[in-house]
N, C-alpha and C positions, 0 to 999 in steps of 0.2 A: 519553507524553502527546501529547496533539493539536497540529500545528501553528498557530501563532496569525500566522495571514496577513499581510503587508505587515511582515514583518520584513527589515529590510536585508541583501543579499544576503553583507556583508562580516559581518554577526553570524553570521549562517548558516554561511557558510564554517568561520567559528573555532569551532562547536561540533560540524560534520560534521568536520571535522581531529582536535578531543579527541575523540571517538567511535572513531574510525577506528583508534585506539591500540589497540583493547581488541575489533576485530572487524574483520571482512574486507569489510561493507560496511553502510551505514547507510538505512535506510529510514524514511519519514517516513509517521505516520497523522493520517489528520483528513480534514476539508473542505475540500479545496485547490482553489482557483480559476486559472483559466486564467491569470492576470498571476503566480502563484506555481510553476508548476512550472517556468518557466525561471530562475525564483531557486534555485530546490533544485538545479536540473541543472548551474548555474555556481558553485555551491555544492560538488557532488560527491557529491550523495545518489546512491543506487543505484535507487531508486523509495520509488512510492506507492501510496498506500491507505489501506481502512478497516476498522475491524472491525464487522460487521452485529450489530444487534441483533435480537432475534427479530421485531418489526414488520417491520424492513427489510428482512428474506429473506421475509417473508410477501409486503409490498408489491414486493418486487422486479424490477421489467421489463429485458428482454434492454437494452432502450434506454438504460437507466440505467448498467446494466455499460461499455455499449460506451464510451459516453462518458467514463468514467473511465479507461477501455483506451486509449481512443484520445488523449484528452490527455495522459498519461503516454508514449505513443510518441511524440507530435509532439516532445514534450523530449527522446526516448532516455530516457527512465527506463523501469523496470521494474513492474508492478503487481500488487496483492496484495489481500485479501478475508478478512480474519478470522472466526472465530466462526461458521462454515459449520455448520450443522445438518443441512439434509435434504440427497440424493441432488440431489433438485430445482432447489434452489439450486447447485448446485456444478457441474451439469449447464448451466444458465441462465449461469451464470457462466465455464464452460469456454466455450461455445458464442462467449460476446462477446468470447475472445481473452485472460482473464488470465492472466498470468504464476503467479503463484501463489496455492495455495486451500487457509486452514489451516482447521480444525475437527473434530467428532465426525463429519461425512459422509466426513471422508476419513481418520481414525480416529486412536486414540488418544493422548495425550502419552507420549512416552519420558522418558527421566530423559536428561538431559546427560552425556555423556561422558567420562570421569576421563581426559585427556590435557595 
């Protein structure tokens, strides 16, 4: 679910710690605003991001990307791009620096791993 901004950094903490039991690092989606990524990073999230919807990779400008790249490093977190569709977008999307780029452009789901 999406972050819901101006939550205290001390709530945050205690749900990125229960998370953290059950996976190797916790990443956070939504709308995140620049007063928010240094809550998530004092927090212990691992990064950020969003998942596009098909308008959003239609509308999508290199400028757009960056800026979410680029705030996400000012914190040291890591950034991420869901729901990638075309070649284009992931293309636009590499070019402004993310970290990582999931969707049908970069091809198909695997089943999870019996370990």
């Amino acid at each position: 679910s999406a972050y819901p901004g101006g939550m205290p950094a001390g709530r945050v903490a205690e749900m990125v710690s229960a998370l953290k039991a059950h996976g190797r690092a916790v990443f956070v989606a939504g709308q995140i605003g620049p007063a928010d990524t240094g809550v998530l990073a004092a927090a212990g999230v691992a990064g950020i991001g969003i998942y596009l919807s098909p308008a959003q990779q239609r509308d999508l400008q290199g400028g757009e990307a960056h800026r979410l790249v680029t705030s996400a490093a000012r914190a040291r977190l890591r950034s991420f791009f869901g729901n990638v569709r075309t070649a284009d977008t992931a293309r636009t999307l590499a070019d402004a620096g993310a970290d990582f780029i999931q969707g049908a452009a970069i091809g198909k789901p695997q089943p999870m791993p019996e370990n």
